[in-house]
BATISE-334278 format. One record per residue (C-alpha): residue number from 1; residue in one letter; x, y, z. Coordinates in Angstrom, 1 decimal. Layout:
! residues N
R;pos;code;X;Y;Z
R;NUM;a;X;Y;Z;
...
END
This chain:
! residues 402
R;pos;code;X;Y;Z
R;1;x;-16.1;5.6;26.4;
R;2;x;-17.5;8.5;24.9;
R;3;x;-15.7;10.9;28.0;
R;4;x;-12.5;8.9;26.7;
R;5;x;-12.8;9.7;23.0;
R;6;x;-13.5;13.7;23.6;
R;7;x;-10.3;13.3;25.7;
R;8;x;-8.1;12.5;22.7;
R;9;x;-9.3;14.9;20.4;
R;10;x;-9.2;17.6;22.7;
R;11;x;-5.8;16.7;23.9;
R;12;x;-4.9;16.8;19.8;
R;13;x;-6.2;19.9;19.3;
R;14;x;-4.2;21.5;22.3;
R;15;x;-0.8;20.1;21.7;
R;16;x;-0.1;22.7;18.9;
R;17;x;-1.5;25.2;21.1;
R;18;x;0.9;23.9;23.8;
R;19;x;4.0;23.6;21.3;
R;20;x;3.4;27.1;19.8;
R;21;x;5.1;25.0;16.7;
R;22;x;3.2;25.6;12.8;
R;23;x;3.3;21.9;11.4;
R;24;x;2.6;23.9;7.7;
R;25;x;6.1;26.1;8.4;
R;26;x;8.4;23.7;9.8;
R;27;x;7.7;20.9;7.4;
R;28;x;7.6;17.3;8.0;
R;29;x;7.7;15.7;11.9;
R;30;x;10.9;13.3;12.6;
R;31;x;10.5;10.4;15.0;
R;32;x;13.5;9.5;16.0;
R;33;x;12.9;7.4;19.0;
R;34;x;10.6;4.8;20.2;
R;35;x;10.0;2.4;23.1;
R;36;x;7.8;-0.4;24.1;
R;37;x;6.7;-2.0;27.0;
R;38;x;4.0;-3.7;28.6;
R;39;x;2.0;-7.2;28.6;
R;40;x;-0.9;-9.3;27.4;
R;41;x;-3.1;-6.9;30.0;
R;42;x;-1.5;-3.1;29.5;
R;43;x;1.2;-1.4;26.9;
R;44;x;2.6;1.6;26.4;
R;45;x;4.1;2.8;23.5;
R;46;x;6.4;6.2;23.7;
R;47;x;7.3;7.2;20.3;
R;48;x;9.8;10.5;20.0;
R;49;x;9.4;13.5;17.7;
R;50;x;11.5;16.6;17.0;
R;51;x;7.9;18.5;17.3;
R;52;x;5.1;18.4;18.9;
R;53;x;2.7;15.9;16.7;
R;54;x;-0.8;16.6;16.0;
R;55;x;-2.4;13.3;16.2;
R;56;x;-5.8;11.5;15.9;
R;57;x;-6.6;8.3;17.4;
R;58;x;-9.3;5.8;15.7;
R;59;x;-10.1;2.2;16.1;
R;60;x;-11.0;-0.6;13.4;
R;61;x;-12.0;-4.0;13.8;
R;62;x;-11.4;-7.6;11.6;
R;63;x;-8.5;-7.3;13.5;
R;64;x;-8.7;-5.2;15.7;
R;65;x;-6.4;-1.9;15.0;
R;66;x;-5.3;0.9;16.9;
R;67;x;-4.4;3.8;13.9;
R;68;x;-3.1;6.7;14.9;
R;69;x;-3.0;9.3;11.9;
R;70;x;-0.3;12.2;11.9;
R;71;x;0.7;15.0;9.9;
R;72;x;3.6;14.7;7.2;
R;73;x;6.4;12.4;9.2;
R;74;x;9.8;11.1;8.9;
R;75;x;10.2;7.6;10.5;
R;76;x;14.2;7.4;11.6;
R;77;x;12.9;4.0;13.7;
R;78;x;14.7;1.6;14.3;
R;79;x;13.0;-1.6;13.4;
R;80;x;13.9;-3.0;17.2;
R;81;x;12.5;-0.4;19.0;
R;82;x;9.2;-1.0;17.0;
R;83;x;8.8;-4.4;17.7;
R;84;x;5.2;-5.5;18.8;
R;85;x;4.6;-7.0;21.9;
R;86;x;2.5;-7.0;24.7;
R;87;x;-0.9;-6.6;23.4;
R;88;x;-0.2;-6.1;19.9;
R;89;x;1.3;-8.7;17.5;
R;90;x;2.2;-6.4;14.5;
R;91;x;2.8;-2.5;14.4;
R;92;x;3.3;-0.5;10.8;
R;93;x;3.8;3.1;10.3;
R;94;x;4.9;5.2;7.3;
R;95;x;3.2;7.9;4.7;
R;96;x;-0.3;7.7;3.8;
R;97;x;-0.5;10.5;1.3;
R;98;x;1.0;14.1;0.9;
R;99;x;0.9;15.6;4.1;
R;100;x;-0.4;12.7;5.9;
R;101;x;1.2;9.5;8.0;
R;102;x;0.0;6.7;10.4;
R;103;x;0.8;4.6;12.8;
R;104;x;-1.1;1.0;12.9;
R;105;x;-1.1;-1.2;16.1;
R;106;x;-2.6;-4.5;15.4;
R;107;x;-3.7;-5.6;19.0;
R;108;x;-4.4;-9.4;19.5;
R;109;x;-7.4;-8.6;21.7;
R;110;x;-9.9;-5.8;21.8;
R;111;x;-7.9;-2.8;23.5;
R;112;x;-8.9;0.6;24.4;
R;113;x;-6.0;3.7;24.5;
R;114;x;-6.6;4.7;27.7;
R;115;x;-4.1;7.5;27.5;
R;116;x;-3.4;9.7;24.7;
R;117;x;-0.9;12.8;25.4;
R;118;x;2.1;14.3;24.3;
R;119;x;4.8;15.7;26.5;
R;120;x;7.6;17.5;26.2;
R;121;x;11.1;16.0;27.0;
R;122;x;13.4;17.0;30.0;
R;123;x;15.7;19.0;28.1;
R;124;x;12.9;20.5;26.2;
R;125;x;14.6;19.5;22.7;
R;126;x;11.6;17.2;21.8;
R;127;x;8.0;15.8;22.5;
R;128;x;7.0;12.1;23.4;
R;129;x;3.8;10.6;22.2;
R;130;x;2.5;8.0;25.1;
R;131;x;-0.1;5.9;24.4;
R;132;x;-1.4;3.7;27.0;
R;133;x;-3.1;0.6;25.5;
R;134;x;-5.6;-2.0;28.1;
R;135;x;-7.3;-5.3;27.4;
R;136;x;-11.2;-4.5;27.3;
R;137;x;-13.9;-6.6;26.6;
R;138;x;-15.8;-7.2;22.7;
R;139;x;-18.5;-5.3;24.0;
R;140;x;-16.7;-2.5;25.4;
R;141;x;-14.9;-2.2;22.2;
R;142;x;-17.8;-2.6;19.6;
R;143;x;-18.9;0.4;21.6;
R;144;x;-15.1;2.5;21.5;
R;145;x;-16.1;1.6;17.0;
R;146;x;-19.8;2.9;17.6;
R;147;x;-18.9;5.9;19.4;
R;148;x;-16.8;7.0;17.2;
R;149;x;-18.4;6.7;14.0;
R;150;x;-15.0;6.7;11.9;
R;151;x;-15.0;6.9;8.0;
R;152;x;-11.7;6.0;7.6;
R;153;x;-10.7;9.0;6.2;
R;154;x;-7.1;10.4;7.3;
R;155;x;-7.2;13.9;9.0;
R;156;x;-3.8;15.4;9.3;
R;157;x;-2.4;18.6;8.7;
R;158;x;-1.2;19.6;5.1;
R;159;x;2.6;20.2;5.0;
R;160;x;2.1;22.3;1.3;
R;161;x;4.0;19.9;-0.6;
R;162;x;2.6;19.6;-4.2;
R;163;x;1.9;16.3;-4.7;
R;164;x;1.9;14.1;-8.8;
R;165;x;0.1;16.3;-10.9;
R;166;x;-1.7;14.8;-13.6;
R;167;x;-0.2;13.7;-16.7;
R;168;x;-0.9;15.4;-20.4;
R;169;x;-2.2;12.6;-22.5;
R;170;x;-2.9;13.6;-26.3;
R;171;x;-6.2;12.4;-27.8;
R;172;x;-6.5;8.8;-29.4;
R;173;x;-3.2;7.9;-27.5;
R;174;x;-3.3;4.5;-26.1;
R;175;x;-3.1;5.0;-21.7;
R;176;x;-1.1;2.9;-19.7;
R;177;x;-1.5;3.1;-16.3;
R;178;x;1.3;1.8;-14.2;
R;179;x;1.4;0.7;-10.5;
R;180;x;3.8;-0.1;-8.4;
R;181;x;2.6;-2.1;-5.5;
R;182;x;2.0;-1.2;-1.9;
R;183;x;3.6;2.3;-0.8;
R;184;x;4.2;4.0;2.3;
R;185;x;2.7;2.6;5.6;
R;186;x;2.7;-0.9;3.4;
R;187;x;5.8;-2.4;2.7;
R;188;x;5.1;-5.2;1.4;
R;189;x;7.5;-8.7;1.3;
R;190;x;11.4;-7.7;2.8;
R;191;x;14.2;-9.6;1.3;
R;192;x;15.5;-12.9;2.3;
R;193;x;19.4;-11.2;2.1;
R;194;x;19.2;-7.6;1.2;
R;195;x;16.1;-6.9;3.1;
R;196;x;15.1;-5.0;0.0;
R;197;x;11.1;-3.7;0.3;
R;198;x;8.6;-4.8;-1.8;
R;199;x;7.8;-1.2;-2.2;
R;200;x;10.8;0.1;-3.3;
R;201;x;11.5;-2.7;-6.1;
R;202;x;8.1;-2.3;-7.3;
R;203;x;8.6;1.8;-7.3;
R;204;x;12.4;1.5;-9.3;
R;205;x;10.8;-0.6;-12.1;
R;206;x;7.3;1.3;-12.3;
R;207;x;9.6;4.0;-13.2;
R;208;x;11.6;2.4;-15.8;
R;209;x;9.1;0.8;-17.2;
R;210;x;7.1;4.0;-17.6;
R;211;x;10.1;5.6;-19.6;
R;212;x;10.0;2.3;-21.9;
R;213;x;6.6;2.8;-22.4;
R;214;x;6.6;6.3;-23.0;
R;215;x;9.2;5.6;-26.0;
R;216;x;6.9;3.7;-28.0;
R;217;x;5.1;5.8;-30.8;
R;218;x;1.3;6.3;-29.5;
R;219;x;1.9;5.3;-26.3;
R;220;x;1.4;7.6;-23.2;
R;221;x;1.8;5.8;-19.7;
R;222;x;1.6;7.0;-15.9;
R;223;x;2.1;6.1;-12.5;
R;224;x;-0.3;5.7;-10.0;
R;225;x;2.4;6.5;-7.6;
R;226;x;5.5;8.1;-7.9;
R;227;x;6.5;8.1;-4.2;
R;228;x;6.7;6.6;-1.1;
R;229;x;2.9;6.9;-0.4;
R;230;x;0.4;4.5;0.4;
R;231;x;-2.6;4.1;-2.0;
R;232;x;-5.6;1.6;-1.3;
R;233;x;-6.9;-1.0;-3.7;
R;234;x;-10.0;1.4;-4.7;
R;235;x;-7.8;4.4;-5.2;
R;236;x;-5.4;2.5;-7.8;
R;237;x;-8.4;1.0;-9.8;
R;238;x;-10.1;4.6;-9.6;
R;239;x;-6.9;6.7;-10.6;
R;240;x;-6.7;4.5;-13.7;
R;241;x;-10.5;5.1;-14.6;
R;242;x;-10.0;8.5;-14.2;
R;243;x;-6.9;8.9;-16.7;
R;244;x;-8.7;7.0;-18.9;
R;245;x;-6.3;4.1;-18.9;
R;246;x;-6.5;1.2;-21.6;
R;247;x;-4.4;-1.3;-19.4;
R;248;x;-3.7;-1.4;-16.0;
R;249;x;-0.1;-3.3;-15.0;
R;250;x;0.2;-3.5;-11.4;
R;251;x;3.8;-4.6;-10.0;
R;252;x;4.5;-6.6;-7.1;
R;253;x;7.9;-9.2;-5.8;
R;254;x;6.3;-10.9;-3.2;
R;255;x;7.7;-13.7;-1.0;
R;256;x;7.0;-17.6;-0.3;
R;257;x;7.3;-19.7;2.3;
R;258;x;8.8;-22.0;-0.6;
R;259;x;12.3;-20.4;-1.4;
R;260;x;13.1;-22.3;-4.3;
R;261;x;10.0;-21.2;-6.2;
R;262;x;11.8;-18.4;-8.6;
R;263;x;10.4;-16.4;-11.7;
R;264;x;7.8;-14.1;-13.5;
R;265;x;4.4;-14.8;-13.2;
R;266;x;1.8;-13.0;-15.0;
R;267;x;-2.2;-12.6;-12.9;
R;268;x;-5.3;-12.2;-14.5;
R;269;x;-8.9;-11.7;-12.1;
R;270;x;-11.0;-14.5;-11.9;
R;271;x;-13.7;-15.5;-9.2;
R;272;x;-12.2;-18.9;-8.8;
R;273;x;-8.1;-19.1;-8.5;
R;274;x;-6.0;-21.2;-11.0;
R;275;x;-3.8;-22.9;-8.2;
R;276;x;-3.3;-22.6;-4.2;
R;277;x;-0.2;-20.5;-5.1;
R;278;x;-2.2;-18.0;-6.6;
R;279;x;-5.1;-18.1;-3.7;
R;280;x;-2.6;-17.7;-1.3;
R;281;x;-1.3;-14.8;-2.8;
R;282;x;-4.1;-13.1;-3.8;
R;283;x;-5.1;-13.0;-0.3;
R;284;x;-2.2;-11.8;0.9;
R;285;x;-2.2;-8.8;-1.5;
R;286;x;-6.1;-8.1;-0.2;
R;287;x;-4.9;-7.9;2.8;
R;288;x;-3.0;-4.2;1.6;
R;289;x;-6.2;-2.0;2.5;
R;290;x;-6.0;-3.4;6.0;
R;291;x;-2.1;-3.6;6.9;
R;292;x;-2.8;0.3;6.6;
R;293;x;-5.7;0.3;8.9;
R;294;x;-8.1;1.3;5.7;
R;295;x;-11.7;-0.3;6.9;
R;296;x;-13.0;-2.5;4.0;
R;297;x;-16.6;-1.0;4.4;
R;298;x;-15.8;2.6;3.4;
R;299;x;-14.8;1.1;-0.3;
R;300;x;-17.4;2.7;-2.7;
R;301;x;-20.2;1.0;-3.6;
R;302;x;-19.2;0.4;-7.4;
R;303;x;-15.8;-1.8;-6.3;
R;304;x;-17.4;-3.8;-3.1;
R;305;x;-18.7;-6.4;-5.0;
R;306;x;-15.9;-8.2;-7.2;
R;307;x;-18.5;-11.0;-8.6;
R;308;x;-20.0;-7.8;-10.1;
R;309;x;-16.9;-6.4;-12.2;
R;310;x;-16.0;-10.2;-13.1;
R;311;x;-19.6;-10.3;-15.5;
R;312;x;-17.7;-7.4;-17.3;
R;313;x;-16.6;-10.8;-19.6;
R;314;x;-15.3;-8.5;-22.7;
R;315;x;-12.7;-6.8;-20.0;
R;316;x;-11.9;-10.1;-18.9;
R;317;x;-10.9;-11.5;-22.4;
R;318;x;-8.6;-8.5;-23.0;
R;319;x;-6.8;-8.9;-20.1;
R;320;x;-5.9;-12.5;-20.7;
R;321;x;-4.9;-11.8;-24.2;
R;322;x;-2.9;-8.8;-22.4;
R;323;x;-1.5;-11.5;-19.9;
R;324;x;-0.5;-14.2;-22.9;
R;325;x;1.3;-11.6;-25.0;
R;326;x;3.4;-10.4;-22.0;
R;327;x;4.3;-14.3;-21.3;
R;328;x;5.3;-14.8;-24.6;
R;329;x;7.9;-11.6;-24.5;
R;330;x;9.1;-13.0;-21.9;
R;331;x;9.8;-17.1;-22.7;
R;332;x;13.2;-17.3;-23.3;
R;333;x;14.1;-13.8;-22.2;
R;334;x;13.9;-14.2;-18.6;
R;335;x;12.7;-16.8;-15.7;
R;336;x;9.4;-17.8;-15.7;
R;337;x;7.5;-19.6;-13.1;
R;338;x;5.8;-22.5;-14.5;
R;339;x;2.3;-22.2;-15.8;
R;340;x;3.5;-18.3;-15.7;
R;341;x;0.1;-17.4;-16.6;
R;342;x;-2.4;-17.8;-13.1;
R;343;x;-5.4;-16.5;-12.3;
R;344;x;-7.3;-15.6;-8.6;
R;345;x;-9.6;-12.7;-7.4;
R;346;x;-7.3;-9.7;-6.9;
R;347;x;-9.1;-6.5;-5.7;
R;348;x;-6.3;-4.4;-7.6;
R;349;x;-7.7;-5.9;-10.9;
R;350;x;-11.6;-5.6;-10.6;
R;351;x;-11.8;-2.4;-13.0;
R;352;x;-14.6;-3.1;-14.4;
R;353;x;-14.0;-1.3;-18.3;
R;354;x;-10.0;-1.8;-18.0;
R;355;x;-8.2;-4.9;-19.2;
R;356;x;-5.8;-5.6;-16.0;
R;357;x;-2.8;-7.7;-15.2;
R;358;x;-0.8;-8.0;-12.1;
R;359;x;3.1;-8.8;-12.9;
R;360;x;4.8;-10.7;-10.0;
R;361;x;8.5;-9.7;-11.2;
R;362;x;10.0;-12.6;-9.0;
R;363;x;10.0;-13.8;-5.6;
R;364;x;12.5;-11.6;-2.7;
R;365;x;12.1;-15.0;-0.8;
R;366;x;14.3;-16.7;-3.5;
R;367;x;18.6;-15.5;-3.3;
R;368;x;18.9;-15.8;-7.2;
R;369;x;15.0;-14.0;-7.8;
R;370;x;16.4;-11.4;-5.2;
R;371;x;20.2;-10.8;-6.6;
R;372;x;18.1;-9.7;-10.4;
R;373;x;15.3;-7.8;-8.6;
R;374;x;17.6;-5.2;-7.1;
R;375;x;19.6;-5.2;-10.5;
R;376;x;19.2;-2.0;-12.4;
R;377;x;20.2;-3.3;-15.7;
R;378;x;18.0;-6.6;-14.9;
R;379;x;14.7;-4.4;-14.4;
R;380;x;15.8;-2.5;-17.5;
R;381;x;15.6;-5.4;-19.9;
R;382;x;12.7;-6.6;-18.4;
R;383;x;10.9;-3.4;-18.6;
R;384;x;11.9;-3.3;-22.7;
R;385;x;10.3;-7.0;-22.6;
R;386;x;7.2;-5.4;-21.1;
R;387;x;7.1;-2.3;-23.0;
R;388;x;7.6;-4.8;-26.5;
R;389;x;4.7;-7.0;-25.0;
R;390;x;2.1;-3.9;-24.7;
R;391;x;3.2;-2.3;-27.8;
R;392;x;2.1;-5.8;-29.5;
R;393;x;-1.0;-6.1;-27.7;
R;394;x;-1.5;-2.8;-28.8;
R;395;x;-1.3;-3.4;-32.3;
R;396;x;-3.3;-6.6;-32.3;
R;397;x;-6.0;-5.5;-30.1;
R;398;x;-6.5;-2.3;-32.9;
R;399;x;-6.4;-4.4;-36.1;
R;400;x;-8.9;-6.4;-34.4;
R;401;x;-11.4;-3.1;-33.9;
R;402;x;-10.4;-3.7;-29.9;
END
């Protein structure tokens, strides 16, 4: 295992060597191509690349994950090529960060890459990645995770390009921190007809909600991204500590198996969830951290324990009053779910000394939820509803000495 393992990381640190090709100077990779092939015993996966890619193989388990990290990289897949099978049952790729990318095969057995190489192509105008993939046993693999000692920290080469620089906010302004949900290698729900992303939808009305926001005397809000990047649970919660934030309004337009359920519905934490609905999607947003291959244990101490952050009960209190004030803006305005105001243990929520909601906009599983979600002039008069909602809560929460 160990002889395999040195194999990989010597054959990444050769390819550029190899290539003769600066990942820094030429800017981001392109894959272009991909192919898969294989059974419940052996796979192969060939993905193609203008350059030769720098890459890093690592393994996670609770599922068991195959990530392979890369520098900066354009996907131009098409989603048919990229179909899982064989041994995997779901594969995900896309940005991680500035100057970073990854590829996640989620294998439905414990599999061991058992080889790792790039080569170039017969008429020498790109380089294949091939990754053989072969059924091992638990214990083989609980030793590939041992061996390896991962952190689950992405190495990949820097491409240069400057990334969201931090925002100017003038003392005794009130800090909204915006964030638009999932990002990157994490799309999130896909529209029912337009096949819309999650992330995109979430991204488009982040941004017009910020510039709402921004209008309002006193006010001074900032995404937590402001590109197609993935961030993990902790890193959204920590980025709005950081900046100081006084709310924290996280945006999401996920799906249901139940397509006629349509409307806003407004999420506060709790330990114990409202309503099956909102268990059911609370755990599905959880599951954000490790769609991206992010290992659960490597979350800092400080967020591991949500129970922990939930006896914060004065943080707790704000963000339902937050949560009540942003319903009312929105009763007559727009669709609401019924009991619009839920409740369920969302990791994005558990800062502990930031009053948090998480806004579903509407369902992309529901054809008349979908048709106002990619509306421009839809997400703008919702994002004035919002912006009204936390200029209100606002006020209140200061007359009150909040």
């Amino acid at each position: 295992m160990l002889r395999t393992i040195v194999r990989y990381l010597s054959a990444a640190l050769l390819i550029g060597a190899m290539s003769g090709i600066g990942f820094a100077a030429d800017g981001p990779l392109l894959a272009y191509g991909a192919r898969i092939a294989g059974d419940d015993a052996r796979t192969r996966v060939v993905i193609e690349f203008d350059q030769a890619p720098d890459f890093f193989v690592h393994y996670v388990a609770d599922p068991v994950r195959v990530i392979i990290d890369l520098p900066e990289t354009s996907f131009g897949l098409k989603s048919e090529d990229m179909q899982a099978r064989g041994l995997f049952s779901d594969i995900r790729y896309g940005a991680m960060g500035t100057g970073s990318s990854r590829i996640v095969l989620t294998a439905k057995e414990p599999v061991e890459v058992s080889l790792a190489e790039v080569k170039p192509d017969e008429d020498k105008k790109g380089f294949r990645l091939v990754l053989d993939s072969e059924r091992v046993s638990k214990q083989e693999f609980a030793e590939l995770i041992e061996a390896q000692k991962w952190t689950g920290s992405v190495v990949a080469t820097k491409t240069g390009r400057v990334g969201a620089t931090e925002p100017k906010v003038d003392d005794g302004a009130f800090v909204v921190a915006v964030d638009a949900g999932h990002g990157g290698i994490d799309t999130g729900a896909i529209g029912t007809e337009t096949k819309t992303e999650e992330k995109d939808v979430t991204l488009a009305f982040a941004r017009d909600l910020v510039g709402h926001l921004n209008r309002q005397a006193g006010i001074k809000a900032f995404l937590t991204r402001d590109g197609d990047e993935f961030l993990s649970l902790p890193q959204r919660v920590q980025i709005a500590r950081r900046k100081n934030a006084n709310l924290f309004i996280s945006l999401h337009a996920d799906t249901l198996k139940q397509r006629d359920i349509r409307g806003a519905t407004v999420y506060t934490i709790s330990d114990k969830a409202s309503d099956h609905l909102a268990a059911s999607l609370a755990e599905r947003e959880n599951l954000s951290d490790a769609i991206a291959g992010v290992a659960l244990s490597n979350e800092p101490a400080e967020v591991a324990d949500i129970l922990l952050d939930l006896t914060r009960r004065e943080t707790q209190a704000f963000s339902v009053n937050l949560a009540q004030t942003v319903v009312s803006s929105f009763e007559g305005q727009i669709n609401l779910i019924n009991n619009p105001h839920r409740y369920a243990g969302f990791r994005v929520l558990q800062a502990p000394d930031v009053p948090s909601i998480l806004l579903e906009l509407g369902f992309l599983s529901n054809k008349e939820d979908e048709k106002l979600l990619v509306d421009p002039a839809w997400r703008a008069k919702v994002a004035e509803l919002l912006a009204g909602a936390v200029r209100n809560y606002k006020s209140a929460t200061l007359a009150n000495g909040g």
